[in-house]
ZADO-109064 format. One record per residue (C-alpha): x, y, z. Coordinates in steps of 0.25 Angstrom, whole numbers, padded with zeros to 4 digits, always signed. Example, Ala and Ser with C-alpha at 12.3 -4.5 7.8 and 13.67 -1.06 7.14 Angstrom:
REM ZADO-109064
+0049-0018+0031/+0055-0004+0029/
END
This chain:
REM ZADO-109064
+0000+0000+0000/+0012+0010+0004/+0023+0011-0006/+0035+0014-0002/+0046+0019-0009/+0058+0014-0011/+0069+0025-0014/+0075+0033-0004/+0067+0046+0003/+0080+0053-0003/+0077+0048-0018/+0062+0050-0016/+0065+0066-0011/+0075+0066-0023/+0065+0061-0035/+0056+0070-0030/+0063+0082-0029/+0062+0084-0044/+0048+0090-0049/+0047+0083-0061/+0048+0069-0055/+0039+0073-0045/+0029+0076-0055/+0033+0065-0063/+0029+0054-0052/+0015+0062-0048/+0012+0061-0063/+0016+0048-0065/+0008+0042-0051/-0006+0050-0059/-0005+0038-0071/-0007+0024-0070/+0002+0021-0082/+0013+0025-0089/+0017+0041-0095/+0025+0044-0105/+0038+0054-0102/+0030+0063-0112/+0017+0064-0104/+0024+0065-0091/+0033+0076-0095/+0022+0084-0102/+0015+0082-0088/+0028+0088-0080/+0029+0099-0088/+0013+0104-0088/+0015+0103-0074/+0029+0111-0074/+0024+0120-0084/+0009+0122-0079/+0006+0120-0092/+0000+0109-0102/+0008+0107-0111/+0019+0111-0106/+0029+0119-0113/+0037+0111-0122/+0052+0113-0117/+0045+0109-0103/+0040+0098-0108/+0054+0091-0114/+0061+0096-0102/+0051+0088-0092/+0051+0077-0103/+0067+0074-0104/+0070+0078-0088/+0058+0066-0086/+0066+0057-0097/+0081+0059-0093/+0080+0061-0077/+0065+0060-0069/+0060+0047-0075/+0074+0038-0076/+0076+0045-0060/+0062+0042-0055/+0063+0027-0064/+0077+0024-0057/+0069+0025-0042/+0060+0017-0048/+0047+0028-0045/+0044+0027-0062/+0045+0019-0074/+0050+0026-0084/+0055+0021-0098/+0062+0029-0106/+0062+0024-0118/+0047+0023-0121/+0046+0036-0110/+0035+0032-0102/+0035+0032-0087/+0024+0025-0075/+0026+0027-0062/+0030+0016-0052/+0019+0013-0042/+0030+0017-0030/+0033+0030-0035/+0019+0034-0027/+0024+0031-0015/+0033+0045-0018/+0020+0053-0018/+0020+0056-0003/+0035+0063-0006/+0028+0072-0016/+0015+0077-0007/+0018+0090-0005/+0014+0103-0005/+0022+0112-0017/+0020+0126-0013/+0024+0123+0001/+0033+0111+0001/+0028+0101+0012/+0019+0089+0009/+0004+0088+0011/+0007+0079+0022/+0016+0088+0031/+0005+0100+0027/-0006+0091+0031/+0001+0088+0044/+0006+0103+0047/-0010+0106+0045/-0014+0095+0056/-0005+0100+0067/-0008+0115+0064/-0023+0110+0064/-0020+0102+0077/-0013+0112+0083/-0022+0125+0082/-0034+0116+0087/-0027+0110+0100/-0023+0126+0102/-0035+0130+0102/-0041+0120+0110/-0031+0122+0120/-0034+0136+0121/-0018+0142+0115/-0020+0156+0114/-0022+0159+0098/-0030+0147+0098/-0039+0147+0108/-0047+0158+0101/-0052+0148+0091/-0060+0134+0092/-0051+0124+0090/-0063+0120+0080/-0058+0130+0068/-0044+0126+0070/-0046+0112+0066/-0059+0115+0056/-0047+0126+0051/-0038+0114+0051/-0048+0103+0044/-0050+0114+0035/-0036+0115+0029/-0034+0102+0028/-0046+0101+0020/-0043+0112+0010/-0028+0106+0010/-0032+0092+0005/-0041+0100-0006/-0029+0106-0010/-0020+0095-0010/-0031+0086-0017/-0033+0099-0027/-0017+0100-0031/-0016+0083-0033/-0031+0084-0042/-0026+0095-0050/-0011+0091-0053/-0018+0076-0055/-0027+0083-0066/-0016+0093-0071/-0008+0079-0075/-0021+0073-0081/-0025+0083-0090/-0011+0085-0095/-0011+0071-0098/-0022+0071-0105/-0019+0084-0112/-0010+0076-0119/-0020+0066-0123/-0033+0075-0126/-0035+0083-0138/
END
């Protein structure tokens, strides 16, 4: 049920410091079968670009940086299949297990998990201050600091669940851009 992964935390936090094979692996664990290099690097670059298609010399420099170094290096840790020769690539059912290294938050740089956490104690905190009458908290029921609390973590989750639903349908329409008139 639990994949593990077998490469070291080290290797995991050095395949993943590089963007592009970061976005490879979220695009490649979106399709069941297999991508060619072409589709994937269009992908990549609509994504860098925020634009579909993407510019030209974008798209050829994602295609041959994805060709010559991200796939071989992410094939060697065995987290993709990747030949060359007829370029296609799939994802190896392990490479998921990376997910939880790649949860995070972009515009402030800390995982949803940490985030969720921080917001559970400052919840916790403000209401056990309150109910023990702390100076600045006993001016408010302890009732609005955890419905406040619930609150936030509420619209947190929407936004979280907003961000995965609209790079999920970012990837599938400019997949099927590609195969629509």
């Amino acid at each position: 049920m639990f994949q593990r992964v077998t490469i070291s935390e080290s290797d995991v936090y050095y395949l993943l410091s590089n963007e592009r094979r970061r976005e490879t692996l979220t695009i490649l664990w979106e399709f069941d079968d297999e991508l060619t290099l072409r589709s994937l690097s269009e992908q990549i670059a609509s994504i860098e670009s925020e634009t579909t298609p993407a510019p030209r010399p974008l798209r050829e420099s994602v295609y041959n940086a994805l060709h010559q170094t991200h796939l071989p290096k992410l094939a060697t840790y065995g987290l993709v299949e990747y030949d060359p020769d007829r370029k296609l690539v799939r994802s190896n059912p392990e490479s998921r297990s990376l997910a939880r290294y790649m949860d995070t938050m972009a515009p402030v740089g800390i995982s949803w998990g940490e985030y969720y956490r921080a917001l559970g104690i400052f919840g916790l905190f403000t209401v056990v201050a309150s109910l023990t009458s702390l100076p600045v908290f006993a001016a408010v029921d302890p009732l609005v600091f955890a419905s406040g609390a619930l609150a936030l973590f509420a619209l947190s989750t929407v936004y979280q669940l907003v961000g995965t639903l609209s790079r999920s349908l970012h990837s599938m329409t400019t997949l099927l851009g590609r195969y629509l008139p």
